[in-house]
BANU-546490 format. One record per atom (N, C-alpha, C, O, CB): residue in one letter; x, z, y. Coordinates in steps of 0.001 Angstrom, whole numbers, padded with zeros to 6 digits, always signed. Each point is the difference from the previous one (the first is absolute). Glycine has a CB too. Layout:
aXZY ...
END
This chain:
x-011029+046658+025529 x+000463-001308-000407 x-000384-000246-001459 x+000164+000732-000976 x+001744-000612+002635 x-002485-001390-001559 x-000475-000274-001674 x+000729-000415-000692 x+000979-000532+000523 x-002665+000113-000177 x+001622+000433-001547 x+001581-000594-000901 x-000985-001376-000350 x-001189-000129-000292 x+003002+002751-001290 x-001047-003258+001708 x-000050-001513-000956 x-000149-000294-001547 x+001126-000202-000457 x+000275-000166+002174 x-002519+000255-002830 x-000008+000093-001769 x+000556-002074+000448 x-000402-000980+000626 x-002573+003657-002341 x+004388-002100+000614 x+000439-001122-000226 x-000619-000452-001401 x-000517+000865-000707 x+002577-000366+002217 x-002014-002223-002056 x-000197+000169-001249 x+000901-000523-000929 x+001167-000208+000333 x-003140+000348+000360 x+001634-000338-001636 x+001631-000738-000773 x+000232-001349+000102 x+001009-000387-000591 x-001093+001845-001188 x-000673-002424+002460 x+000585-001158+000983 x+000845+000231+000877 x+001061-000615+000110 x-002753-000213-000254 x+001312+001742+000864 x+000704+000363+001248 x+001540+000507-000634 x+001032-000609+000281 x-003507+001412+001287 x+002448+000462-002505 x+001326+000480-000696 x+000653-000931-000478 x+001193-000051+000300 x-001959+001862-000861 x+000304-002646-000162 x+000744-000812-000333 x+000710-001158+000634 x+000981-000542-000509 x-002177+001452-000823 x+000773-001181+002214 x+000178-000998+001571 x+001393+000941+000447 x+001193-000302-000037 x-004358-000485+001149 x+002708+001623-000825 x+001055+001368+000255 x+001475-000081-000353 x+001018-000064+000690 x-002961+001402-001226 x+001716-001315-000766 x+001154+000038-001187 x+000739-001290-000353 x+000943-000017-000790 x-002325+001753-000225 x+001006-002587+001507 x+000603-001179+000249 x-000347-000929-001516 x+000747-000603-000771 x+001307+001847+002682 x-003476-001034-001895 x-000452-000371-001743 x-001218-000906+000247 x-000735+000212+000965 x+001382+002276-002362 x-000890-003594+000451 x-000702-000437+000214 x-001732+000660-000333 x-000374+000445-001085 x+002646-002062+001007 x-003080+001515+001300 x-000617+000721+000404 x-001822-000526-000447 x-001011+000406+000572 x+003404+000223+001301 x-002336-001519-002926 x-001423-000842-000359 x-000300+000739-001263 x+000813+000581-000719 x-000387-003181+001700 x-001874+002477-001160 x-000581+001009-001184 x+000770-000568-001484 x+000415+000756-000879 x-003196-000343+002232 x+002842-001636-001381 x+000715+000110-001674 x+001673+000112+000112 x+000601-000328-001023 x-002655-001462-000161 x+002580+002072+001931 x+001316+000484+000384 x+000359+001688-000117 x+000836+000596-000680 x-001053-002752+002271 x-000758+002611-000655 x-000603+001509-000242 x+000132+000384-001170 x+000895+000657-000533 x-002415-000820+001948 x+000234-000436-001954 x-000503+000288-001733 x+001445+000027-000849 x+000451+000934-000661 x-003079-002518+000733 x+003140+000417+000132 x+001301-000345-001109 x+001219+001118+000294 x+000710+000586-000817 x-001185-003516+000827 x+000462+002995+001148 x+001248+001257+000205 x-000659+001295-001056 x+000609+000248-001041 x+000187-000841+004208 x-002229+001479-002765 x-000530+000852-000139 x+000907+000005-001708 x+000803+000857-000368 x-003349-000982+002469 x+002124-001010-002831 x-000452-000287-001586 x+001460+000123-000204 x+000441+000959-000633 x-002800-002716+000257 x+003177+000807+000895 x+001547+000194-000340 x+001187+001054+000517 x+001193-000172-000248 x-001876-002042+000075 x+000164+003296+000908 x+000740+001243+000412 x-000549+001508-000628 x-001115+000484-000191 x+001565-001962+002441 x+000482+001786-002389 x-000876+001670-000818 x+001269+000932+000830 x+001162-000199+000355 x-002364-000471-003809 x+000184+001808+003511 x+001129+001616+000361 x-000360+000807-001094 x-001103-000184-000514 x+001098+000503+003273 x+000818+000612-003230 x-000357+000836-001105 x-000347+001073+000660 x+000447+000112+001142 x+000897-000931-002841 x-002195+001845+001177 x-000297+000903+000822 x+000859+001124+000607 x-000553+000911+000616 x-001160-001612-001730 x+002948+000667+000971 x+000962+000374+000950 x+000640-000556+000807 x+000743+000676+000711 x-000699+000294-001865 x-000115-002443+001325 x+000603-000618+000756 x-000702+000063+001578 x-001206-000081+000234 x+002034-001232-002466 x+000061+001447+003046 x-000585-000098+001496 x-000304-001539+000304 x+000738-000934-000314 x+000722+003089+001202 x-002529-002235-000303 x+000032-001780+000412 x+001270-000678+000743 x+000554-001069-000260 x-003100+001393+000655 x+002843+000658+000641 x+001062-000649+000992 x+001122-000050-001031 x+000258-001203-000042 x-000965+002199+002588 x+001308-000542-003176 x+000986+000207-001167 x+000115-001623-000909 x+000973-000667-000354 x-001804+003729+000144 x-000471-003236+000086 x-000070-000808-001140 x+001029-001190+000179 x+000386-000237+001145 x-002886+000936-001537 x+002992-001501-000713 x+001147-000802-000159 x-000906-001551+000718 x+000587-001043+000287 x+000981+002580-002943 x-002493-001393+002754 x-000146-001618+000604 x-000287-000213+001259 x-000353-001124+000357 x-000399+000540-002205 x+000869+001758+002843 x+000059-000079+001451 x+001325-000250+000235 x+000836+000335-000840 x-002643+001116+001354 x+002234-002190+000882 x+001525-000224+000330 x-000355+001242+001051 x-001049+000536+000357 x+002085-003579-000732 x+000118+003195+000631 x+000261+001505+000697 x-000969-000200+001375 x-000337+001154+000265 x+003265-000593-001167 x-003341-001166+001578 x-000699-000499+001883 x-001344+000920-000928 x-000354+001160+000211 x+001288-004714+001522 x-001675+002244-003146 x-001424+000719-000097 x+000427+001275-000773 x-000884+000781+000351 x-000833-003003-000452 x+002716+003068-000928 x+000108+001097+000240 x-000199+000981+001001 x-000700+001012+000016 x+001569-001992-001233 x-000002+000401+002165 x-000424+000997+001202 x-000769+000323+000653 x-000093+001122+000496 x+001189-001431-000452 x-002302-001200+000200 x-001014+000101+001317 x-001102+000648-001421 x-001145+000269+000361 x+001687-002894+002258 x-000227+002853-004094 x-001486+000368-000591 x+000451+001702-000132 x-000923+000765-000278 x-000059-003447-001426 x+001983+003110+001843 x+000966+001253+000110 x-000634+000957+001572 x-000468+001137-000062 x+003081-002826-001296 x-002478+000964+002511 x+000052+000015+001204 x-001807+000400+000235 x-000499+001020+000476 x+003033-002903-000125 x-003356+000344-001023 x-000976+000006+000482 x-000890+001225-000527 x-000710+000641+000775 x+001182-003075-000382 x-000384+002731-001823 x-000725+001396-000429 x+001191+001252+000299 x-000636+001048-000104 x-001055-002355-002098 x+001999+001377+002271 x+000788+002077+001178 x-000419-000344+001343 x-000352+001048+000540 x+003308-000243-001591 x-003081-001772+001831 x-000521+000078+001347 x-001405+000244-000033 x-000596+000172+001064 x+002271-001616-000258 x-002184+001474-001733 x-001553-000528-000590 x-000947-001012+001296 x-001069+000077+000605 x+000898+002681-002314 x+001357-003677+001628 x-000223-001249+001205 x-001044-000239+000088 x-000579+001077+000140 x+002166-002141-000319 x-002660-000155+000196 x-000652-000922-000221 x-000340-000648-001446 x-001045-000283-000587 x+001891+000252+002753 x+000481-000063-002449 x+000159-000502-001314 x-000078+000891-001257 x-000355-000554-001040 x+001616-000927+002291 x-001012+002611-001273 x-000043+001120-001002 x-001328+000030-000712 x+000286+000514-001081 x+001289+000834+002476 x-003027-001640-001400 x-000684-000410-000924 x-000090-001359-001000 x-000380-000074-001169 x-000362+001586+002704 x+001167-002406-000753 x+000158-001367-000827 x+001676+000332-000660 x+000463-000452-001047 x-002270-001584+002960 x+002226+002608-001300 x+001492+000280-001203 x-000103+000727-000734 x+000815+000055-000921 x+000580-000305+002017 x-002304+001005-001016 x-000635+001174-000973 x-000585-000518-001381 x+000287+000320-001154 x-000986+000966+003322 x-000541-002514-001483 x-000863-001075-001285 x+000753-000388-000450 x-000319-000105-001184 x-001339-000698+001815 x+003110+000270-000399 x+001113-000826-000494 x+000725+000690-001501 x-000010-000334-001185 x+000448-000433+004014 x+000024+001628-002226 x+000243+001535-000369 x-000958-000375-001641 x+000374-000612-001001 x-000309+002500+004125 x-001074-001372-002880 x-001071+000293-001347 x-000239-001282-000423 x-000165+000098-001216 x-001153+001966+001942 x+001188-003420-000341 x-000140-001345-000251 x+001288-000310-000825 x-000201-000745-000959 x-001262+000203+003123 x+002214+000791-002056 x+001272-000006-001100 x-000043+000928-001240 x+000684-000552-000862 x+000705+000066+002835 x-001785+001401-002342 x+000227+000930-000907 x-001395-000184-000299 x-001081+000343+000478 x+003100+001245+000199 x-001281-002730-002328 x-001043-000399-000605 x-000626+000915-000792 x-001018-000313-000618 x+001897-001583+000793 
END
């Protein structure tokens, strides 16, 4: 069975975020993790996208590479 490469349209569609390239961009620019912070942790997810970005990398779902880019796309 092949896994599905989601991309960060799709994650973000996901997450209940608006999902268009200068929407994308502007989140990217206005969110930071410090390099100890876990993504799922971080203070600007409500607990649902905590969980499914928590959920989706330990299952190493489908989604676990584009939550991964997310991941490093934050930690400026």
């Amino acid at each position: 069975m092949q896994k599905h490469h989601h991309g960060f349209h799709e994650l973000f569609a996901q997450l209940g975020l608006p999902n268009n390239d200068l929407a994308i961009r502007q989140f990217l620019a206005e969110h930071f993790l410090d390099e100890k912070e876990r993504l799922a942790e971080a203070k600007f997810w409500n607990s649902a996208q905590a969980q499914f970005l928590c959920e989706g990398w330990r299952d190493d779902a489908d989604w676990a590479e584009v939550i991964d880019r997310l991941d490093t796309s934050l930690r400026h």
